[in-house]
N, C-alpha and C positions, 0 to 999 in steps of 0.2 A: 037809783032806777036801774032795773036790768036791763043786759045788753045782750042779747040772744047770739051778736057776732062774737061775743067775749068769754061763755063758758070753757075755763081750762080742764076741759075731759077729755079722757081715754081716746076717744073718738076723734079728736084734733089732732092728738098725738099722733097717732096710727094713720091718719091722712096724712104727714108731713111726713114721716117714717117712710111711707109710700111712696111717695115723689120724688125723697133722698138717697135712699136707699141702695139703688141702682144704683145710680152715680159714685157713691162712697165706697159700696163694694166692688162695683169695674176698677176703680184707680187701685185696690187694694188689688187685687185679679193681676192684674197687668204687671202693679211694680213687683207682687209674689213671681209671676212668672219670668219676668226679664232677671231679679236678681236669684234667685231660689232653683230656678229650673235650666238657666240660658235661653231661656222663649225671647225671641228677637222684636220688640215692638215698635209701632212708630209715634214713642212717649209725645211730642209734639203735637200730634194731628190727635189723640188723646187730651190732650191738655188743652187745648183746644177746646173739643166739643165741653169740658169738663166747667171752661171760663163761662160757655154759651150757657149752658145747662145752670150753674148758680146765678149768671147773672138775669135771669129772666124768675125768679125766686127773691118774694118779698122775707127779710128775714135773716138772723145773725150767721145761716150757715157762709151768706154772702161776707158777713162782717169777719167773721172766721178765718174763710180764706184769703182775706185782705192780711188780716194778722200773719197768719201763716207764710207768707211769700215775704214780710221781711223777717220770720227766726230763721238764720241761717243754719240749712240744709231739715229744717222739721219737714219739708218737701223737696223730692226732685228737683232737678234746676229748670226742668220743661214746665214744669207744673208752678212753678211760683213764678217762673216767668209770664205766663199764662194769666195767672190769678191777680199778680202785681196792677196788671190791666182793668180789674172789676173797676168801676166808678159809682158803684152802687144809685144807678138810672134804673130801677124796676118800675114798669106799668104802674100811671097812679091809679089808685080807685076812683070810682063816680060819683056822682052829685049823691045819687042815693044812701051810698056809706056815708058822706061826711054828713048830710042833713041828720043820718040817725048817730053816729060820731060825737056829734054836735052838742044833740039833744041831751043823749045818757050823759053828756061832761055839764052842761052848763043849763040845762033845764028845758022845757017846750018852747021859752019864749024867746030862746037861745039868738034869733036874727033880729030883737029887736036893740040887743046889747053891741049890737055893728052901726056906725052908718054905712056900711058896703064889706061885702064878703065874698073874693070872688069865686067863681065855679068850679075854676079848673085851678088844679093843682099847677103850681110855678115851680116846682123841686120833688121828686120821689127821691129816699133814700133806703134804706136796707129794711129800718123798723117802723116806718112811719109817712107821712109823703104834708108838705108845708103848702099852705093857701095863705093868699095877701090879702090883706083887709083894713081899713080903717074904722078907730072908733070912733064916738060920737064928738069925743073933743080934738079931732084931726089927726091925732098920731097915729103914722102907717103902722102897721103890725103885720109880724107873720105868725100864723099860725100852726103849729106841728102836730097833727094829727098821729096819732097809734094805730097802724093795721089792725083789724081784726084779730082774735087767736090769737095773741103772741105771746102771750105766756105758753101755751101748749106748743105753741111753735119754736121756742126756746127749749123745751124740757125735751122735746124730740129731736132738734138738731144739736144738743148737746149728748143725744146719747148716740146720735152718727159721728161723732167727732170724737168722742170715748172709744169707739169700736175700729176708728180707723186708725186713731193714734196708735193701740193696740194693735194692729194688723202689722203697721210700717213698723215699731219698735222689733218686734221680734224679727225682722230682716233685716233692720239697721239698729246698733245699741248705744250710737256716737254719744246721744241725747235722751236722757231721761226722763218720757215729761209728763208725770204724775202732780209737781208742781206748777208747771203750764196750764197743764188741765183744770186743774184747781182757780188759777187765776181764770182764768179766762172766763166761767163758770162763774165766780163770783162778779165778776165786770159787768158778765150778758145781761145776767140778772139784776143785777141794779140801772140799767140802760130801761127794763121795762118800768123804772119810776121817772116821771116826768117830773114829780115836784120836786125830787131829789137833785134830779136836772136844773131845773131851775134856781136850786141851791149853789148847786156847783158855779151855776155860769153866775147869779151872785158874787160868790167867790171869788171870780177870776178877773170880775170887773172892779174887785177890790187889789188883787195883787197885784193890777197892772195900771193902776189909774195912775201911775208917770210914767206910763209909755205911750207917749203921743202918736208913736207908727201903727201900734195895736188897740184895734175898737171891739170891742164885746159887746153884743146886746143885752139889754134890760128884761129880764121877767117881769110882765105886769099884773099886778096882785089881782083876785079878784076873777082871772081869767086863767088860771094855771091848775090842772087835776094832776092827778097819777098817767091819764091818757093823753090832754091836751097840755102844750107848751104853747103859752102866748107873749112874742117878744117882741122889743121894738125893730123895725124896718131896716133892716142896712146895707146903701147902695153902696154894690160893687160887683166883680164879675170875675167870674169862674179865673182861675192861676193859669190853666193849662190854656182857655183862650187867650188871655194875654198874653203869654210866652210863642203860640201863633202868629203875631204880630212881628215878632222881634225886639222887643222894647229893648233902646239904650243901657249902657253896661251899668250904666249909676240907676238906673231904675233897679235892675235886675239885683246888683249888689244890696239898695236898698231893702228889696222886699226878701232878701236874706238874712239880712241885720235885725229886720222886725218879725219874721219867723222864731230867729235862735232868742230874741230877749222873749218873744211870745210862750217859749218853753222854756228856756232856762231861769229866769227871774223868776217865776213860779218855785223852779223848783228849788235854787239854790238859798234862796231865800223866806219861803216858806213850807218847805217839804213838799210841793205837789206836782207829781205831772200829768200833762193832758197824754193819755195813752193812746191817741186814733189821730196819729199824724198824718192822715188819708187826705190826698190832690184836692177833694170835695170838701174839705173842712177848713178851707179858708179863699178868701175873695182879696183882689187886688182892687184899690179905691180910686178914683181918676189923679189923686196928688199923690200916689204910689205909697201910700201905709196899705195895711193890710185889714182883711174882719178875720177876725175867728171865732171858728163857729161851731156845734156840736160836742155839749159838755158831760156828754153819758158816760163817757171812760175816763173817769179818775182815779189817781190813786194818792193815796194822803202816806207819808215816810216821817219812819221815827226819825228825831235828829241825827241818831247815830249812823242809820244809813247813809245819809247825805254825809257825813263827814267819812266815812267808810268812801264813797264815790271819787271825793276831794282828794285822799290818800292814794288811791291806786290812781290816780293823775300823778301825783308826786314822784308815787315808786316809777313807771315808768319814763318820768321827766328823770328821772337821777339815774334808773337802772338800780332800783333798793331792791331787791327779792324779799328781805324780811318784811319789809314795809308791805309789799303785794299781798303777800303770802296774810298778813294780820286782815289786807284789806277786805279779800276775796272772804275770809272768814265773818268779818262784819255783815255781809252781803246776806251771807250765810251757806255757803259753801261746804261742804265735812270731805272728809277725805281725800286733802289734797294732794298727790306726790308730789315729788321735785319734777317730774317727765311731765305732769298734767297740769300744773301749773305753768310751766314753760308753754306748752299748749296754749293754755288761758290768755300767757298776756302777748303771745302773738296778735289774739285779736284785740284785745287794751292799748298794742301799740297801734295797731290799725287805727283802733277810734280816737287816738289821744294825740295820735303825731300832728295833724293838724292847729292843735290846741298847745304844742310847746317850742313853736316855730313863732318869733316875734315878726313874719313879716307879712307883707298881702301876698296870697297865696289861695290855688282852689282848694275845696274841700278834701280832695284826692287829685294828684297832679295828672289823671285823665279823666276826660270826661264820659269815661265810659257811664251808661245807664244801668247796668245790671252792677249798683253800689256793693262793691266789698264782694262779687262775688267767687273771686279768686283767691279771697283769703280765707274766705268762710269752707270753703272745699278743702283748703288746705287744714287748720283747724278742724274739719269734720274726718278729715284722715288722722289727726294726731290722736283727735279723742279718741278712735276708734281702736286706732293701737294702745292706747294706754286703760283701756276699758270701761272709758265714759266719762258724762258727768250728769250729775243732776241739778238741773240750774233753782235756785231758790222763787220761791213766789214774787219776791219784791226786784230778781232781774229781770222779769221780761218785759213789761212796761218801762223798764228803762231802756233795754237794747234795741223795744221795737222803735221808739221814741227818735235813738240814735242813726239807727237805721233809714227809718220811715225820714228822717228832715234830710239824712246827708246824700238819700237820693234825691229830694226836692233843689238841695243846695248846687246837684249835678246840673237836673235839669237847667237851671237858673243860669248853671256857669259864671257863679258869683266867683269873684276873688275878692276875701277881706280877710284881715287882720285878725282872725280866730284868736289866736292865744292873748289878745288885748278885749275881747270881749267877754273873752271869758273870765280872763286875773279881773276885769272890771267886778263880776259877779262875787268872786270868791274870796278877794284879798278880805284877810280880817274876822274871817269866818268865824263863830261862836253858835255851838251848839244851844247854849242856853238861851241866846238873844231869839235863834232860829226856832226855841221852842216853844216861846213867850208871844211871838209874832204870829207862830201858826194856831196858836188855843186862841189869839186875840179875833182871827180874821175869820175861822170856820165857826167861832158862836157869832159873828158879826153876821156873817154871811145862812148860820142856820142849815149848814152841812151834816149830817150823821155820819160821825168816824164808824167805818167798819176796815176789817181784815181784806 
């Protein structure tokens, strides 16, 4: 059935081009003038308007700049400070959308397949906004609806994000990021398949089904398109409300414990990680496990990456340069010096020192909220002097991964035993075993490997 709000034309494009536009070329304006010219700005009260301006914007330029605020230095420090803050809350659509929504996914007769569907949307997020409903044989469900246009609405915030990456590079050349772009690009655009979604989160309820702290919802067959995601119900509440509260140090440590196995046992053990470690993509449960939720950013790794990841743990647990230098090359790194390298695992040691320390200990021994951002400044001056780098496709989903938990791990002000959780994951490691387990689990689960 055709959907009149769904034509990916010209026209869509060029309306979201419009909207964005402005915005993408001022921040370009401003950082050309403050670094290019000496033009004195007040980057803040900029960044600012720049947070307001995306965050009231259905759509991935929101998801974008969520990414963006943890690669460090791909933006200003005002600016990802700023951005760090999106919580992707956009305006839901009305009864009218989802009744016609509705219809093009699941057919005219589409409310007789509910016993109750409710009206108003319980959750808006960046590409889609979720309704609660029950079927006929009582399982709660949510429902995830697709905006409007958003195929056209991707192909035009991906080409403001192409134009500003380009604007900022040739002012700053620390970071390279034609292979960002790339990733990124290929993610957004797999995020517009729901059923794909629904594979993934399959999946994830296969990789984790012994971790009793992490609950995944169920795609229910029968009710799942390209546009709509239909999953089971799962009560629990928003992280950043509960942390409101104060919750107890064993709470907090707990729902740390089950974050890091909710991402690392995915990945050390099957090649995958969930790439959108975002405040909104997980819920605290009243006996303190966690949901996690929102399975559109995956990425699936060869085995040799993960053992390349395991490696430069080693080299900077021993202090190996050869071992680094072999690892960063797995990664897929080219032209490394001895000077840019040194660069490199300053921030390797940043992320790994927590992980070769046997005792209870914070993520970072302060609690500062802006995670790592003093080493990333730092590292953004080495690259600069040593004339860059270009990070591979398969790092950034890993760094924003690292990034994105160990500020969550901030907030939390967990202290735990990292290097015991993590040898837990890694002792023993076998590429072969880890390759035999990931081809078992993504035709189990009915995932489509792509690059």
């Amino acid at each position: 059935m055709a959907d009149r709000d769904e034509a990916s034309t010209l026209f869509g494009e060029l309306r979201r081009m419009a909207r964005t536009s402005g915005a993408v070329g001022g921040i370009a304006a401003r950082v050309a003038g403050a670094r290019v010219f000496g033009i004195k700005t007040d980057r803040a009260a900029h960044a600012e308007d720049l947070r307001a301006i995306l965050g009231g914007l259905k759509g991935p330029l929101m998801k974008v700049a969520q990414f963006l605020s943890t690669v460090p230095d791909a933006l200003p420090a005002e600016y990802a400070e700023e951005l760090a803050q999106l919580q992707a809350n956009a305006p839901a659509m009305g009864w009218n959308f989802v009744r016609r929504r509705m219809a093009s996914e699941l057919g005219p007769d589409w409310e007789g397949r509910f016993a109750s569907f409710s009206h108003e949307a319980s959750a808006a997020a960046s590409l889609g906004q979720v309704h609660r409903a029950v079927l006929p044989d009582g399982r709660q469900v949510a429902c995830k609806l697709q905006y409007p246009d958003m195929a056209s609405t991707v192909e035009a915030d991906l080409r403001q994000l192409k134009l500003a990456m380009a604007i900022y590079h040739r002012m700053d050349n620390a970071i390279q990021h034609e292979e960002i772009y790339k990733e990124l690009t290929a993610r957004l655009r797999e995020e517009l398949d729901y059923e794909r979604e629904a594979a993934q989160m399959r999946l994830y309820g296969i990789m984790l089904a012994d971790q009793p702290d992490v609950h995944v919802p169920v795609p229910i067959p029968g009710y799942c398109t390209k546009r709509l995601l239909t999953m089971t119900w799962l009560e629990g509440r928003p992280l950043m409300r509960r942390l409101e509260e104060a919750p107890p140090a064993e709470e907090r440590n707990r729902i740390a414990a089950a974050l890091f196995r909710a991402w690392y046992v995915p990945f050390y053990r099957y090649g995958v990680i969930h790439g959108d470690p975002h405040l909104g993509n997980y819920q605290v449960r009243p006996d303190g496990s966690v949901n996690l939720l929102d399975f559109g950013a995956i990425r699936v790794f060869a085995p040799r990456f993960v053992r390349g990841v395991i490696d430069l743990y080693e080299a900077v647990r021993d202090g190996d340069d050869a071992k680094a230098h072999r690892a960063y090359e797995t990664w897929g790194f080219v032209g490394l010096s001895t000077e840019k390298m040194a660069v490199l695992n300053d921030w390797a040691r940043f992320l790994y020192e927590p992980l070769t320390q046997d005792r209870v200990r914070p993520i970072q021994e302060s609690y500062d909220p802006q995670f790592g951002r003093e080493v990333a400044e730092r590292v953004h001056a080495g690259l600069q002097r040593t004339g860059g780098v270009k990070p591979p496709r398969e790092f950034v989903l890993m760094d924003r991964s690292a990034i994105g938990l160990g500020g969550v791990f901030v907030r939390l002000q967990a202290e735990l035993n990292w290097f015991r959780l993590f040898s837990g994951l890694v002792e023993g490691f076998d590429e072969g075993v880890l390759a035999e387990r990931q081809a078992r689990a993504l035709a189990e689960a009915g995932v489509p490997v792509a690059g």
